[in-house]
C-alpha positions as a Markdown table, in Angstrom:
| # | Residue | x | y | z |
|---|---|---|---|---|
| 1 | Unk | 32.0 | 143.6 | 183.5 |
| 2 | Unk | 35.8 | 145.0 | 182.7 |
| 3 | Unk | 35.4 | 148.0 | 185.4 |
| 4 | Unk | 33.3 | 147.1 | 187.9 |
| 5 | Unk | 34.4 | 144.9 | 191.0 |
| 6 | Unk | 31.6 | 142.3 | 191.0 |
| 7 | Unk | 31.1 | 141.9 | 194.6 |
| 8 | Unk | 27.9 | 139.4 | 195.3 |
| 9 | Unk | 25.3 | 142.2 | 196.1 |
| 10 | Unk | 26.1 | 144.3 | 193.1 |
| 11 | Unk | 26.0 | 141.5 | 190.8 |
| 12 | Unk | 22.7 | 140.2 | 192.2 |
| 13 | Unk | 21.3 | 143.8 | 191.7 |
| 14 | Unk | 22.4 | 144.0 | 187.9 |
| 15 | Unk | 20.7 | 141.0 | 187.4 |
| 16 | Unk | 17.5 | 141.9 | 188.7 |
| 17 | Unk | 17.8 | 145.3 | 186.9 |
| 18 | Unk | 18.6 | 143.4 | 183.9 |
| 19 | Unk | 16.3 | 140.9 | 184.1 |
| 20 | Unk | 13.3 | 143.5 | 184.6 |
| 21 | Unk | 14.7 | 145.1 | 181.0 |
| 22 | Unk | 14.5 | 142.0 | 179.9 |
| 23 | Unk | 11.1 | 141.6 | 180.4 |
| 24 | Unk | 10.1 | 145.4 | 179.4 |
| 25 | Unk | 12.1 | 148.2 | 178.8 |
| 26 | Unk | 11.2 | 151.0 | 181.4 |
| 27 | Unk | 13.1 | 153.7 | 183.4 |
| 28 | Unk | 14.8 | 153.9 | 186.2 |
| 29 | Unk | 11.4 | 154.5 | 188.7 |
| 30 | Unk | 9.1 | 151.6 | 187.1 |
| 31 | Unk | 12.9 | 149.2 | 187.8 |
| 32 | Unk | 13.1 | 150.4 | 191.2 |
| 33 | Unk | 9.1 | 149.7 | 192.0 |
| 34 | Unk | 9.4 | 146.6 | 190.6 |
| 35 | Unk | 13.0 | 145.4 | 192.4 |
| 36 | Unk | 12.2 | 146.9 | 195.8 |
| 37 | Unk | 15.4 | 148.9 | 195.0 |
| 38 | Unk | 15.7 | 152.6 | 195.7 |
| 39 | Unk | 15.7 | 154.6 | 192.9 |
| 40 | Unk | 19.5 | 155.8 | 194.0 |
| 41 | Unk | 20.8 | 152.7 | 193.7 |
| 42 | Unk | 19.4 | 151.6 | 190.5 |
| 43 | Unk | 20.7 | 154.6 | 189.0 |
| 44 | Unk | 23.9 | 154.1 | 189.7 |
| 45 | Unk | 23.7 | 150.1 | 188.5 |
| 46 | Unk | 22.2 | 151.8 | 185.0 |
| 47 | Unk | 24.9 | 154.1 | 184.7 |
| 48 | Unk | 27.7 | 151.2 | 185.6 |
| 49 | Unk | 25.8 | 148.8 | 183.0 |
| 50 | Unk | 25.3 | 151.6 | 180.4 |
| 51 | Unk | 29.4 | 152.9 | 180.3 |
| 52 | Unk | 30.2 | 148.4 | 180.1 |
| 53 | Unk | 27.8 | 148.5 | 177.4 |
| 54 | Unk | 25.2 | 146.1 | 178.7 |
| 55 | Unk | 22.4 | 148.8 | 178.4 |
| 56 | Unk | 21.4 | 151.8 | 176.6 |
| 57 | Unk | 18.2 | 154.7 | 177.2 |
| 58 | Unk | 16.2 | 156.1 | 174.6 |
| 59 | Unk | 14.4 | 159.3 | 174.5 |
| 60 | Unk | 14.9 | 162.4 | 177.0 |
| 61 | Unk | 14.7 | 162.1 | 180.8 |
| 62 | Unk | 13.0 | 160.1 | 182.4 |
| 63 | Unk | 15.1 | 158.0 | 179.7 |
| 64 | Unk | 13.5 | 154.1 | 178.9 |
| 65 | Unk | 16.5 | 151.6 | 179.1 |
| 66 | Unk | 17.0 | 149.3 | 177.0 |
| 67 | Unk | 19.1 | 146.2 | 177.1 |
| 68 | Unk | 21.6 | 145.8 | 174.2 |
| 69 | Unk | 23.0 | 142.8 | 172.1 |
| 70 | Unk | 25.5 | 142.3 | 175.1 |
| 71 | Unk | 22.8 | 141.7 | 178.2 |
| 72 | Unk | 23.4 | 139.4 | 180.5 |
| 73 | Unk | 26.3 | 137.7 | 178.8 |
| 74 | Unk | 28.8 | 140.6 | 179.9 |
| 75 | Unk | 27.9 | 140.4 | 183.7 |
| 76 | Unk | 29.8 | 137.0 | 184.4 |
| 77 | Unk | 32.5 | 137.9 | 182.0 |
């Protein structure tokens, strides 16, 4: 990611964000059930991997994420 400092935990948290959209695209509540994450701070990892281009949502709020052609490649990057 170009504007994001990947510090260990946030990187380990966009991973398991990403790798729950990989496995079904859902919002922001389902990710943060299914990651023991709060919902706070998986809204802030969506909106980092959404403006690098990793992610995008469909639909009106609660919006369903989606991963984009980019995924996981980007993270390491």
């Amino acid at each position: 990611m170009r504007y994001v400092r990947n510090v260990k935990t946030g990187l380990l948290t966009r991973t398991n964000i990403l790798n729950t959209l990989e496995k079904t695209s859902n919002n922001a509540m389902y990710i943060a059930k299914t990651t023991s994450l709060s919902y706070s701070v998986v809204s802030h990892h969506l909106r980092l991997l959404k403006r690098e281009g990793t992610i995008t949502h469909k639909g009106k709020r609660p919006y369903t994420w989606l991963v984009t052609g980019m995924g996981q490649k980007q993270l390491i990057s």
